[in-house]
PLY file of the C-alpha trace (Angstrom):
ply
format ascii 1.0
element vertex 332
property float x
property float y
property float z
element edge 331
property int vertex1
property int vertex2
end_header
-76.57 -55.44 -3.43
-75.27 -54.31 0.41
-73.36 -57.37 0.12
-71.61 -56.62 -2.74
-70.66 -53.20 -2.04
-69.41 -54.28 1.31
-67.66 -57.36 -0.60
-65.82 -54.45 -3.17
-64.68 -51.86 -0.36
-63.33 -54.93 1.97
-61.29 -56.27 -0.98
-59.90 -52.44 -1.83
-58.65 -51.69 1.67
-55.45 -53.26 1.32
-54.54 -51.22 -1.06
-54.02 -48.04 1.46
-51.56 -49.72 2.81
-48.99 -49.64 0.28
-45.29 -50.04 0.76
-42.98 -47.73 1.12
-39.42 -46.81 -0.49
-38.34 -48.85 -3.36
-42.18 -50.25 -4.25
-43.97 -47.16 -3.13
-46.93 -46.31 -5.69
-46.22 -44.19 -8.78
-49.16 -44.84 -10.81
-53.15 -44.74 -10.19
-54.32 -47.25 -12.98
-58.13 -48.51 -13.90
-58.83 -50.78 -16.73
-62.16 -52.22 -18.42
-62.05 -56.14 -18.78
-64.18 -58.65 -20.79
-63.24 -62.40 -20.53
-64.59 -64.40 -22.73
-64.75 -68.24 -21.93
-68.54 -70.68 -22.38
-69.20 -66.94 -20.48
-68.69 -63.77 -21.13
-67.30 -61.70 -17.97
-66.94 -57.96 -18.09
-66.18 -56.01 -15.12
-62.71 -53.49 -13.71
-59.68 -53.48 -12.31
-58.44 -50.14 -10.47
-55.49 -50.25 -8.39
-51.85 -48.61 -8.33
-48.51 -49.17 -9.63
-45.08 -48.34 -9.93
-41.19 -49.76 -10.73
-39.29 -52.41 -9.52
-36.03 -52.85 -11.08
-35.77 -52.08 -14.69
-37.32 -52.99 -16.72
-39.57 -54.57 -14.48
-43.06 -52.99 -12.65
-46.17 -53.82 -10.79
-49.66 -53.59 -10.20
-51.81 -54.23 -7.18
-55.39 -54.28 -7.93
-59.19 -54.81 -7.08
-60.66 -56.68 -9.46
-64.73 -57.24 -10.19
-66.26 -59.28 -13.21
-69.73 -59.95 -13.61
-71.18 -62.70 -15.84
-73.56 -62.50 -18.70
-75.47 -65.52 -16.25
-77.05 -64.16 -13.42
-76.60 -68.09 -12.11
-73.07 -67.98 -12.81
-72.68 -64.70 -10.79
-70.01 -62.24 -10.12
-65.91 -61.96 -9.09
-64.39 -60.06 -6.36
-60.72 -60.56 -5.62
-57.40 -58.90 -5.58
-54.31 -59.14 -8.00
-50.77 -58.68 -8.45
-49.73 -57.71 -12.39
-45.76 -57.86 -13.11
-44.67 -56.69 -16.57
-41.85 -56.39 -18.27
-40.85 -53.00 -20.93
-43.98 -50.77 -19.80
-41.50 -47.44 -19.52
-44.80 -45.27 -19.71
-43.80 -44.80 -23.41
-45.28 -45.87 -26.53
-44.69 -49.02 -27.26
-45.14 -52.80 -26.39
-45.00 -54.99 -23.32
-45.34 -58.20 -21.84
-47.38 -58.48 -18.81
-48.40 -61.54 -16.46
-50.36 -61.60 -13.77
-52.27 -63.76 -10.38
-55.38 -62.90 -9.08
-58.09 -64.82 -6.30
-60.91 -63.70 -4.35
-64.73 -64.82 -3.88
-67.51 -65.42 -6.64
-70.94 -64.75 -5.68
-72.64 -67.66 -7.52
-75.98 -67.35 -6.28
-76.76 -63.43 -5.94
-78.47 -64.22 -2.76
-77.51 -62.50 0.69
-76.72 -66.03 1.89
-73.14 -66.51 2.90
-72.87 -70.27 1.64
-73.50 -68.84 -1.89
-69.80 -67.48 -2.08
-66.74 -69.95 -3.42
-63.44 -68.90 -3.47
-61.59 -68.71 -7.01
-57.83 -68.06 -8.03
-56.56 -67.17 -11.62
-53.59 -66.12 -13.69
-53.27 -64.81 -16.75
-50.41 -63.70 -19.47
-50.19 -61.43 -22.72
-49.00 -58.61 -24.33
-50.09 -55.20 -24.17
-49.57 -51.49 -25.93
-49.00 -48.28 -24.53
-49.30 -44.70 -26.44
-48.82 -41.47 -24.31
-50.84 -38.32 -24.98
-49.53 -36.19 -22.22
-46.59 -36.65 -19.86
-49.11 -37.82 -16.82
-51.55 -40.12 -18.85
-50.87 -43.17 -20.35
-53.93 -45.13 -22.18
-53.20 -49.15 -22.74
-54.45 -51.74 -24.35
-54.02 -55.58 -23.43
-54.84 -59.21 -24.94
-54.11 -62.37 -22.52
-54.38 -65.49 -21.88
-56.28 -66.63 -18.76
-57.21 -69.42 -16.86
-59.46 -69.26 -13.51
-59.77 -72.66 -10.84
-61.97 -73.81 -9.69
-63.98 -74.98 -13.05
-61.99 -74.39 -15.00
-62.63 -71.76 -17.30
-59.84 -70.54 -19.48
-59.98 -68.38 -22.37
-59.29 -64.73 -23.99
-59.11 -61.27 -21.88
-59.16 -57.84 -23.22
-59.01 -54.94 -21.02
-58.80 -50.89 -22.40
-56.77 -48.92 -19.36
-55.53 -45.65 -18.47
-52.63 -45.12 -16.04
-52.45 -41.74 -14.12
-48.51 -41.22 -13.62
-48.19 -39.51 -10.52
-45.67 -36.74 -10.11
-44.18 -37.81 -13.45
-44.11 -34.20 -15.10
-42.00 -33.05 -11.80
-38.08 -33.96 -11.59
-37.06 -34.33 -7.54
-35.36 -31.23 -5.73
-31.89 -31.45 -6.07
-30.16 -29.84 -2.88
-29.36 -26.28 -3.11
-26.48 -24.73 -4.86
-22.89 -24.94 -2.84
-19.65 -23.46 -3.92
-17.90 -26.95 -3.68
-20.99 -27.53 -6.75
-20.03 -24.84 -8.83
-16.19 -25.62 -8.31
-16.98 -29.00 -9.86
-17.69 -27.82 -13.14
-14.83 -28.49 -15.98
-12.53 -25.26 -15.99
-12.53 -23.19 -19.03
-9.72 -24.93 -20.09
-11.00 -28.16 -20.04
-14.00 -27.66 -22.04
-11.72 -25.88 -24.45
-10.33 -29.29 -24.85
-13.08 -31.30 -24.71
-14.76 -29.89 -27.64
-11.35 -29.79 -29.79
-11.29 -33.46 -29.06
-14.77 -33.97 -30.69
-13.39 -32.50 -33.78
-14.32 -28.16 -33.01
-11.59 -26.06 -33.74
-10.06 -23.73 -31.11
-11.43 -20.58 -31.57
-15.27 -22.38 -31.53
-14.30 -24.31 -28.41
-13.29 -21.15 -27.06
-16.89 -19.74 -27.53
-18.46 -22.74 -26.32
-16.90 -22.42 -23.01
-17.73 -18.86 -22.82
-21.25 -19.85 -23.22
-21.21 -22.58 -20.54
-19.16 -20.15 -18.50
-22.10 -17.87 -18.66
-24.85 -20.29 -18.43
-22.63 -21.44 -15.00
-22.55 -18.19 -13.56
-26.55 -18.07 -13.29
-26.10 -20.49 -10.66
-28.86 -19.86 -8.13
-31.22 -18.11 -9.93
-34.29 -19.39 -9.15
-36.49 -21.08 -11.70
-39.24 -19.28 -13.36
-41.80 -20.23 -16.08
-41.46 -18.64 -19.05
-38.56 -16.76 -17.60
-35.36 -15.33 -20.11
-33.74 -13.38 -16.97
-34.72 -10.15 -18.27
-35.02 -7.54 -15.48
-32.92 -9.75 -13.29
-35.46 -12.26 -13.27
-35.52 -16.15 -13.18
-35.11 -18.81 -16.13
-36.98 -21.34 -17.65
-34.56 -24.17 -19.31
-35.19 -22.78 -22.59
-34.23 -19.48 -21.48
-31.48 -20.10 -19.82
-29.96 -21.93 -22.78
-31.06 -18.99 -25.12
-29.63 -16.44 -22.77
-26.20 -17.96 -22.60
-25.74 -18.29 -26.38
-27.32 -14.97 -26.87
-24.62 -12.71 -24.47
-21.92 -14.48 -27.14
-24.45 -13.86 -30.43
-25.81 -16.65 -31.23
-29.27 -16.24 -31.35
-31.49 -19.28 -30.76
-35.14 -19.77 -30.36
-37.45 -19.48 -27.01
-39.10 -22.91 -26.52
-37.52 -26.28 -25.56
-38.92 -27.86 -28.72
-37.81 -25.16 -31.11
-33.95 -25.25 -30.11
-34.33 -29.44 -30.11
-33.92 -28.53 -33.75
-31.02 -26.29 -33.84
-27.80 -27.03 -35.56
-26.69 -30.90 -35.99
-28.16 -34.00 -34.16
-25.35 -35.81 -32.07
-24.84 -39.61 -31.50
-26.29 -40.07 -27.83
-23.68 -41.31 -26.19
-21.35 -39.38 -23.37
-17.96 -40.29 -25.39
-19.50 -38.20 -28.19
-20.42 -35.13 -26.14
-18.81 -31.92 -26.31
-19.48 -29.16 -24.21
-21.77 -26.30 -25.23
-24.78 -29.28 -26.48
-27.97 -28.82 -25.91
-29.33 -31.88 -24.73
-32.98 -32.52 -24.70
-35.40 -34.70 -22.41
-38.84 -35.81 -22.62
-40.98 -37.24 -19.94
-42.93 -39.54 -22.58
-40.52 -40.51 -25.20
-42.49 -37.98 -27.23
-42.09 -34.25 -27.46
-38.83 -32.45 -25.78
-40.20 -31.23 -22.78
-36.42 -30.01 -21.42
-33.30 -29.16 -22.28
-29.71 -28.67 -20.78
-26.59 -27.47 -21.36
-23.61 -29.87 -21.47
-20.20 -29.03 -19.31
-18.18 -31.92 -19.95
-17.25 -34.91 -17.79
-20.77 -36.06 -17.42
-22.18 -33.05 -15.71
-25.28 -30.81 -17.50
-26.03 -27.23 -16.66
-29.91 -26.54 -16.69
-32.51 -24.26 -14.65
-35.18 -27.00 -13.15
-36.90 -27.19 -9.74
-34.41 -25.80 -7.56
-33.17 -23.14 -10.13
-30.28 -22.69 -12.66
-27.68 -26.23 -11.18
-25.16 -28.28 -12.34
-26.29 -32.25 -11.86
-24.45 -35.36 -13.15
-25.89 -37.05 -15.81
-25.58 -40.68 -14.79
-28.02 -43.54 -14.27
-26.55 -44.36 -10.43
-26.34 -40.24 -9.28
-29.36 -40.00 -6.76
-30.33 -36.97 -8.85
-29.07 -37.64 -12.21
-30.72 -40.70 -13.08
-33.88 -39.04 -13.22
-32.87 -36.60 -15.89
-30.91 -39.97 -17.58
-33.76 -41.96 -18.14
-35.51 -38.84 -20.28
-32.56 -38.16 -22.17
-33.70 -38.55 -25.91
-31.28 -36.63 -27.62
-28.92 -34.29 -28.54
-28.15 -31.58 -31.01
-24.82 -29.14 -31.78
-25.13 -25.44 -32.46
-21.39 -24.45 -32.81
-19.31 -26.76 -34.72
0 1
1 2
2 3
3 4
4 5
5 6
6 7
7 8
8 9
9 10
10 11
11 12
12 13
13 14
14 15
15 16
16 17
17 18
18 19
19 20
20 21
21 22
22 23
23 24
24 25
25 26
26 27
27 28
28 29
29 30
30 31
31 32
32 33
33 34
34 35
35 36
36 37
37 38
38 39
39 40
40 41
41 42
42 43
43 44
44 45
45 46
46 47
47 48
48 49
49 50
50 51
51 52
52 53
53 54
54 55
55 56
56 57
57 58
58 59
59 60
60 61
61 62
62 63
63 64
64 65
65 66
66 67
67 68
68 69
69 70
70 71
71 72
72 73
73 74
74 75
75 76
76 77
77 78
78 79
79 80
80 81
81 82
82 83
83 84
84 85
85 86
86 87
87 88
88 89
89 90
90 91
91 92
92 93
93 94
94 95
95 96
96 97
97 98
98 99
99 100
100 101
101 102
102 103
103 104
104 105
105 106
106 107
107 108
108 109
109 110
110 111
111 112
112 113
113 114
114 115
115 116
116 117
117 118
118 119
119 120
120 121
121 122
122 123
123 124
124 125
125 126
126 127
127 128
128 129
129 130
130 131
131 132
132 133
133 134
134 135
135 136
136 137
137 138
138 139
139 140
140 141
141 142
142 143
143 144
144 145
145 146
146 147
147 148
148 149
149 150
150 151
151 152
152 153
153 154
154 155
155 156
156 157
157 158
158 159
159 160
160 161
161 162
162 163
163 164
164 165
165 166
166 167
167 168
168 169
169 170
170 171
171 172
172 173
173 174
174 175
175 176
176 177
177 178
178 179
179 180
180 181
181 182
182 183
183 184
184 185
185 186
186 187
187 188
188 189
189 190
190 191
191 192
192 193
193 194
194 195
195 196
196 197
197 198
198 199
199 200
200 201
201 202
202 203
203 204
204 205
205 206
206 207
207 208
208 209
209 210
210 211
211 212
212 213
213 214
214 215
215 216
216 217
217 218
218 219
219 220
220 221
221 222
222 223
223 224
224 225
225 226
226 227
227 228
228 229
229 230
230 231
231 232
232 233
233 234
234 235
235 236
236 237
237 238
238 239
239 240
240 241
241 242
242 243
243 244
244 245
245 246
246 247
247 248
248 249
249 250
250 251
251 252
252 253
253 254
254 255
255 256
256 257
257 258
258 259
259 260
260 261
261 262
262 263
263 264
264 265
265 266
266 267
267 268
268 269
269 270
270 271
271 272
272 273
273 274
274 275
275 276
276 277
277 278
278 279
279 280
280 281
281 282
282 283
283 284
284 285
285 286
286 287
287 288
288 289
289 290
290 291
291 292
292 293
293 294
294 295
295 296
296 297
297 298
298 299
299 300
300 301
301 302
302 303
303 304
304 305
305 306
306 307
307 308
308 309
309 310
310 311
311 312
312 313
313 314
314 315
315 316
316 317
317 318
318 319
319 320
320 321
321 322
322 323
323 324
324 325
325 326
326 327
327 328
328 329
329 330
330 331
């Protein structure tokens, strides 16, 4: 038993010493396995995770599996899972994956009783998403484990922690050179009469962006509608911009993802004065902006009420871009 504890905590410390930058960990991940070959092996995997490139991620793990034969005995090893479409939204995946470490074949404290053993395995697996930080999987593979060999069906039932995932990044503070990059009043006024709103609605429009824009600064503040000079939430700030040109829309995020007419998502088709919504999940709308025009949203997040570019190479902006679900048009 000492021996086996001491095997499991040796086999884990590698994984403190993660990289850093690109491949540093986003996700805290455990899984149950059973692998079923003339044996049947159940045991864990717990280990962290993260992106690569898109659409491509990782997992480094400790793995232990026990068999049903106490002569047989039990895994210990590490592993490396790549896999290909798991955004941390519902949906399918594939996933592949190499593991090795020792098998204690005899049970005994006697060091000649360990062997070494490799593996790799390959399947698909399914992802739903309760809440923005938790992500519950299920996966079917294929594996095959040398020396023996012994090859047959995995299934594992996991849960991914997503770390930091409800939480955009800081963008840097509000400058004037930042506010004087938002579209004048005349450009918006033209950008929404190209998208088919007449004049006098394009005007409004870019009154209501105008007012939304000069909230810049104002810090952010849950649940906050600005009332008594206070701060804004994203809902509120959208609400309070529409509002000081009557249009009344409702409080929550989810609520004005409803309002007026959905909108292709696509930038060409974007006029300013959209509300644009984000979700963390793929699920329910868990944000919403303000379109300017030329790529750039208005929206109170961490930071406060800022102008960011909507783009999947801006530093900032391709956070927000990768939880853009949709889009919907009040004045038209």
């Amino acid at each position: 038993m000492i021996r086996r504890a001491a095997l499991a905590l040796a086999l884990a410390g590698p994984l403190a010493h993660l990289p850093t930058g690109r491949l540093a960990a986003q996700d805290i991940s455990v899984d149950l396995t059973g692998y079923q070959t003339e044996h049947t092996r159940t045991g864990w995997r717990i280990g962290v995770g993260g992106a690569m490139a898109d659409p491509l991620g990782y997992r480094l793990f400790a793995v232990h599996q026990k068999s049903d034969d106490d002569a047989v005995g039990a895994d210990y090893g590490l592993g490396a899972d790549f896999t290909l479409w798991e955004r941390g939204r519902p949906g399918p995946y594939l996933v592949g994956g190499l593991q090795s470490g020792v098998r204690d074949r005899v049970g005994s404290d006697d060091v000649a009783g360990l062997d070494g053993w490799w593996a790799w395995s390959a399947g698909v697996g399914y992802e739903l998403v309760p809440v923005s930080f938790l992500v519950l999987r299920g996966e079917g593979r294929y594996r095959a484990t040398r020396p023996g060999p012994e090859q047959g069906a995995e299934l594992s039932l996991g849960l991914t922690i997503r770390l930091g995932s409800g939480r955009a990044p800081k963008q840097r503070a509000v400058t004037e050179e930042r506010r004087a990059n938002a579209p004048s009043a005349g450009r918006m006024v033209d950008l929404a009469r190209a998208e088919g709103i007449d004049r006098d609605k394009a005007e409004l429009v870019a009154d209501v962006v105008a007012t939304a824009t000069g909230a810049m600064g104002t810090p952010y503040q849950w649940g906050g509608t600005g009332a008594n000079g206070g701060g804004f939430d994203c809902s509120g700030l959208i609400q309070y911009a529409y509002r000081q040109h009557g249009i009344a829309l409702p409080r929550t995020s989810r609520d004005q993802a409803r309002m007026g007419v959905a909108v292709d998502r696509e930038m060409s088709k974007l006029a300013p004065g959209d509300i644009l919504t984000f979700s963390n999940s793929g699920g329910p709308v868990t944000h919403v902006a303000l379109y300017v025009g030329e790529g750039k949203i208005i929206h109170s997040a961490t930071g406060g009420v800022q102008i960011s570019v909507l783009s999947p190479t801006d530093s900032y902006g391709k956070w927000w871009y990768k939880r853009w679900v949709g889009v919907r048009r009040v004045v038209r």
